[in-house]
C-alpha positions, 0 to 999 in steps of 0.5 A: 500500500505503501508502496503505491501512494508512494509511487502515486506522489512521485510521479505528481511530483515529477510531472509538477517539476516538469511543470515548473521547468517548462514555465521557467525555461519560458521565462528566460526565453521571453528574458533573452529576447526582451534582451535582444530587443533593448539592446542597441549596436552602441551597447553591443560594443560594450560587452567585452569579447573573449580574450586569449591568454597563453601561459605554461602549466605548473602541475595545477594552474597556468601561469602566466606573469606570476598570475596563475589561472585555475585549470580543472583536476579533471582536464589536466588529469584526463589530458595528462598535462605535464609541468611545462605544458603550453596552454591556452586560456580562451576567456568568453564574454559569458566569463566561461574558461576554455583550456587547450593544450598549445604545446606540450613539453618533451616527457618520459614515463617513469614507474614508482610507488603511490603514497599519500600524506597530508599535502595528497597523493604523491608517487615515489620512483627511486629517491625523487618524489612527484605529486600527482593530482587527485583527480587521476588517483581517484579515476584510477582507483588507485590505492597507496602502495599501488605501481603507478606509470607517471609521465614527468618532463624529459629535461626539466626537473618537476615536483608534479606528474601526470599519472598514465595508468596502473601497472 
């Protein structure tokens, strides 16, 4: 019995949600055009255009003129951008962010051990210690004393790798 008056309020909940949805989803649509119908070609210069910055990538953000730009754990993660990458930040006039690899750096791959502390997960090959993101232990479902593959500059000395897979 239950059951059913459960099952009963749910589906009029849904279809009140749906409802609602539709209703706002027609407000913002009369929004954007009363928007467009204000708007004039003087103000249509005012708003700002996307901007383009370049900057190379630390092992968490772009930086570019000691300014450092946030870059998604799941981007760089995915991406498997290593310290010295060349990125490109393409700033919308909506104010989203848009990051592309431009030029990637000459890398190596190295095996090691994960461990983790307090400052988060870290990979240990021979004596040298890189940190890894988060976002790359946890796609891998990755555990402490797990063999992890890293990807590391080839030339440059980095605190930071890219995780390549589980070994």
């Amino acid at each position: 019995m239950k059951t059913k008056t459960k099952s009963k309020i749910s589906k009029v909940k849904l279809l009140t949600l749906k409802s609602e949805l539709e209703r706002l989803e027609n407000t913002i649509l009369r929004i954007k055009q009363s928007i467009n119908e204000i708007t004039t070609p003087e103000m249509q210069k005012e708003i700002p255009e996307e901007q383009i910055i370049e900057g190379i990538f630390d092992g968490e953000f772009m930086i570019k003129d000691k300014k450092k730009y946030p870059i998604p754990p799941n981007y760089a993660s995915k991406s498997k951008l290593v310290e010295g990458d060349k990125m490109k930040l393409k700033i919308e006039a909506d104010g989203s962010f848009i990051y592309k690899q431009i030029e990637p750096i000459e890398r190596k791959n190295l095996i090691g051990i994960l461990e983790e502390d307090e400052k988060g997960y870290k990979v240990r090959v021979k004596d040298k210690i890189y940190r890894v993101l988060l976002a790359s232990v946890t796609y891998y479902n990755a555990k402490t004393g797990d063999k992890i593959s890293i990807v590391v500059p080839e030339e440059k000395e980095s605190k930071w790798a890219a995780v390549e897979g589980m070994c």
